[in-house]
N, C-alpha and C positions, 0 to 999 in steps of 0.2 A: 343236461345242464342243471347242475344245483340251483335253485331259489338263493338269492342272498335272505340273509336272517338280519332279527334284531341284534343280537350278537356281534356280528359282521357292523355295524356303524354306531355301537351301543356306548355313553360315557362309562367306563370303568369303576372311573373317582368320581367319586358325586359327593359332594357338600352334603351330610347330614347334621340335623339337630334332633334336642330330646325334646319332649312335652315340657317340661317341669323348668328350660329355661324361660329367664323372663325372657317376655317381648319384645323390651326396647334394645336385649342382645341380640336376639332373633333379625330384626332391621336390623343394627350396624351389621349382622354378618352379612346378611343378603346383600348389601349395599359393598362392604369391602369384598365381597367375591365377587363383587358384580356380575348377579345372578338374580332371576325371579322369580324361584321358589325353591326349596329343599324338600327331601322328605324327612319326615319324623318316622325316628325307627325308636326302638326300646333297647333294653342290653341284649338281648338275646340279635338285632338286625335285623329285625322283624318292622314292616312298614308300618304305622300305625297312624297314620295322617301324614298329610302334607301342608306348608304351609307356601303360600303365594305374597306377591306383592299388593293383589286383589284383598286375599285374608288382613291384610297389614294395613291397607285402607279405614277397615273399620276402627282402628283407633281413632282417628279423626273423627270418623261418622256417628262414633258414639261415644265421645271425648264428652267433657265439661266442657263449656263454654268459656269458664276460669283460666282455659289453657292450662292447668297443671298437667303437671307429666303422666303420660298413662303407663299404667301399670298392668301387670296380668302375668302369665305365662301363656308358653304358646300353643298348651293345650286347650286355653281360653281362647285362640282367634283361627285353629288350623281346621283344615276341612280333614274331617275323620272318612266321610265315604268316598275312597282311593281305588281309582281303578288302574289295576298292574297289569304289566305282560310278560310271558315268558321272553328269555331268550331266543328261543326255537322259534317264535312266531317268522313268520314269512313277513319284509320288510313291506311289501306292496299291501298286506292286511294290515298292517300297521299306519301308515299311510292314511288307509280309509276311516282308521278310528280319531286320527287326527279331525279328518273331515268333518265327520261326526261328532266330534267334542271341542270344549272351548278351551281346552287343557295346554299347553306351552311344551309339558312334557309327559309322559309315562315313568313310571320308579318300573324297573325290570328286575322281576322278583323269580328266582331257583328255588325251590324245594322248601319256600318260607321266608326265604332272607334274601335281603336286598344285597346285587351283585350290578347291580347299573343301570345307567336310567339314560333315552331316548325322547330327544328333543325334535322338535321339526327343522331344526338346521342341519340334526344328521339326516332327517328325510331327505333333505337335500342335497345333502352329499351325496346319497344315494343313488337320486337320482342322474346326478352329474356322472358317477360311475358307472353306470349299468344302461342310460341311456344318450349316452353321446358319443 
């Protein structure tokens, strides 16, 4: 019996952004895809941070008190140390890195570039599949 893979329950399409857009584009996207986080890739599709709803926080936290508008890009608020997985990984290893980390999702990185990324709702499915 094959292992199912990440591959096997991985999002295909995934919502990226770049570094170099602002921030306050950064939130409306995350918000109109109703999604809480993307990865940041470069031209080449290379992951190069990711930014979260957490990362999006620190505007507030480290706003003026003025309430003017923040500003920055989202090489300014993304978390640069991004931990990926292949496709090929075994989904029940996958699984445990959840466990292990406070992460929402994985970017699933081939041969350098981003080809899809793994949330714990497809851990779920997963599970619903292969154990019911």
């Amino acid at each position: 019996m094959k292992l199912p893979c990440v591959r096997d329950y991985m999002d295909t399409i995934v919502q990226t952004l770049k570094a170099d857009e602002e921030i306050m584009h950064a939130v409306n996207f995350l918000l109109d895809n109703r999604v809480t986080g993307a990865p940041i890739v470069n031209d080449a599709n290379e992951v190069v941070g990711i930014l979260s709803e957490k990362d999006c926080l620190k505007l507030l936290a480290l706003g003026s008190s003025d309430m003017e508008m923040p500003h920055g890009t989202v090489a300014d608020f993304m978390t640069t140390n991004v931990v990926s997985i292949p496709p090929h990984m075994n989904i029940y290893f996958a699984a445990g890195m959840f466990l292990n980390d406070h992460v929402r999702r994985f970017p699933v990185v081939d041969k350098g570039k981003l080809v899809g990324a793994i949330t714990r709702f497809d851990i779920l499915r997963a599970i619903r599949a292969n154990l019911s």
